[in-house]
N, C-alpha and C positions, 0 to 999 in steps of 0.2 A: 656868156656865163654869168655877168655881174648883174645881169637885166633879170634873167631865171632867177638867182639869189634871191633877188629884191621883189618877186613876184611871191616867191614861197612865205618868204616875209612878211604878205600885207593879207594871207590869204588866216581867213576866220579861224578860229582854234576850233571850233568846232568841224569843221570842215575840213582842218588840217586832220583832225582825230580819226574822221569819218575816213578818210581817203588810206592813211596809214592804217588802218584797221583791214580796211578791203586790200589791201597791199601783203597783211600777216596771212591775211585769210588764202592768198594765192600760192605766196610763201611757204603756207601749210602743203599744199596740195604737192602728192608725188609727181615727179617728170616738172611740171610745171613751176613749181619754185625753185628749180634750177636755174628757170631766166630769169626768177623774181628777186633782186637785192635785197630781201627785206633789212639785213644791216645798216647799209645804207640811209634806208626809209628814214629807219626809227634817228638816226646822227641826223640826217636834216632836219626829223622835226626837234630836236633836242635845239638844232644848233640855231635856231628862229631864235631864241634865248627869251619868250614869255615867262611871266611868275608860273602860270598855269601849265605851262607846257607842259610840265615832267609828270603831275599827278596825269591828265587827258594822254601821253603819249604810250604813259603804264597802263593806263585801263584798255585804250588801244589795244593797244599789242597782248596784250590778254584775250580781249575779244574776240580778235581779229586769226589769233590763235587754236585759239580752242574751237572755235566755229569752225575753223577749218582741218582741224584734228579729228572732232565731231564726226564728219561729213566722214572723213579716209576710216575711221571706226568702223560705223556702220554699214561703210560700201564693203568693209574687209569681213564683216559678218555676218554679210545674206548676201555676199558673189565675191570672197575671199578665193576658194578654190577656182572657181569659173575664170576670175581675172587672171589668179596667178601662172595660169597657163594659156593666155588669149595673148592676140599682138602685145595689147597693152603691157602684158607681165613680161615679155618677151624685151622689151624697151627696157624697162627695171630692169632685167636681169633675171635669173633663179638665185644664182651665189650672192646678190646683195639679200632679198629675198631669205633664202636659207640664214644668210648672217643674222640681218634682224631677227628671225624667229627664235634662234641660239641666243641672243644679248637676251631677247626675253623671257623663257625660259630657264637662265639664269638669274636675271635680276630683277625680274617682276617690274611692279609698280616704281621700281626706284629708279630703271633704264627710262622708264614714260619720263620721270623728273629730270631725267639732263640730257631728257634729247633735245631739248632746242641749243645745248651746247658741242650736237655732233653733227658736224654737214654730213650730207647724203642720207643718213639714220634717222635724222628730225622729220623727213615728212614720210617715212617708210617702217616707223614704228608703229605708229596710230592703225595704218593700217594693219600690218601684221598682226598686234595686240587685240584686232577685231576679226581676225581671224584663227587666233587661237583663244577666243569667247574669253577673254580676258573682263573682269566684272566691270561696268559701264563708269557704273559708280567711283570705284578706287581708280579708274584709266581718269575720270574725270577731275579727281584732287588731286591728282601727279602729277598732269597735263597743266591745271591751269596753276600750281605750286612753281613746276616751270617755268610756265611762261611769265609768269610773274619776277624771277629770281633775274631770268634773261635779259626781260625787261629793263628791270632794274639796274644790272650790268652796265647794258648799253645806253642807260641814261645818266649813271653816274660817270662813265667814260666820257659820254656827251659833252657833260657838261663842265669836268678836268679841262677836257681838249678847249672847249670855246672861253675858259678862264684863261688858257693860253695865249689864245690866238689877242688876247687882249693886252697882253706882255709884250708882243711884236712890235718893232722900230717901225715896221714899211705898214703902209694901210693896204690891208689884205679882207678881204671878206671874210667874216666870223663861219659865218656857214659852214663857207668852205674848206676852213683850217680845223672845222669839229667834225666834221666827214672825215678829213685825210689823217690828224692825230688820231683821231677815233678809232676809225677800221685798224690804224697800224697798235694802238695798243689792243684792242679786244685780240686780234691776231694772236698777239704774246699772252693774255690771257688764255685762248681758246687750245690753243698748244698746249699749253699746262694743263688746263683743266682733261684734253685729250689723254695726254701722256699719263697724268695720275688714273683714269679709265682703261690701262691698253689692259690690265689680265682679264678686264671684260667686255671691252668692245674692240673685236676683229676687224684692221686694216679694212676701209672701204674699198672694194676690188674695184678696179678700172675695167670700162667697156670694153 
């Protein structure tokens, strides 16, 4: 693990940005950003600790986001119906399906703005929003206002956590300790931010 650490370490910022980018961009994507950490991502690249890191890791995940929001739009706008009832919509569900279409027709544009603050609802809004023709335009400033705010979130956690890991008696890997502080405070953040959302976003149902 301390070999990995020290690999993610030497690897270009650019290339760290590029990689974390294509990471949000999977992350976006319904079904399949379920396997994708993108939390994760974004704490390791925070926790490399460059001057640059924070600005390339926010543009990242902005990118990396909305490209991949983009994409679930579009698909939910010219084979929205088609999908929602093929295997594939079958795997999603109809009741999560039904939910996000309820969150969005409640909250419009403002549900686009903190869904990257709702697991399961983050990558199954974009699409739904594209298939209730929701304007491309205003899905686009909400989305990337989002992902932007997200971003931000988890780079200022980031870089809390790896100010910590610096406090520590025993020599511990930075990285490491901004990954595990990290996830465990956004946690206590995404709970709140959760709970202050429940009179508008319905319990994610289980499979």
């Amino acid at each position: 693990m301390a070999e990995w650490t020290h690999q993610v370490g030497e690897l270009p910022t650019i290339l760290l940005a590029g990689v974390l980018g294509v990471v949000m961009l999977l992350d976006a994507v319904p079904l399949v950003g379920v396997l994708v950490p993108g939390d994760v991502a974004v704490l390791a690249a925070v926790g490399v600790g460059r001057p640059a890191t924070a600005a390339s890791t926010v543009a990242a995940v902005v990118a990396g986001c909305v490209a991949g929001w983009s994409l679930s739009f579009l698909v939910g706008r010219r084979y929205g119906d088609r999908l929602r009832h093929s295997r594939v919509g079958g795997w999603i569900g109809e009741s999560r399906w039904a939910a996000a279409e309820s969150v969005l027709r409640r909250g419009g544009g403002r549900m686009v703005l903190v869904a990257p603050f709702l697991p399961v609802f983050n990558a199954l809004l974009p699409l739904a929003a594209g298939g209730l023709r929701m304007s491309y335009r205003r899905f686009l400033a909400c989305a990337s206002l989002g992902a932007a705010l997200w971003a931000g979130l988890y780079v200022a956690l980031g870089t809390l956590s790896r100010s910590l890991a610096g406090l520590l008696p025993v020599d511990v890997s930075p990285l490491l300790v901004t990954m595990a502080v990290g996830l465990l405070l956004a946690g206590v953040v995404l709970l709140v931010t959760r709970r202050g959302l429940r009179g508008a976003v319905p319990a994610a149902p289980v499979a």
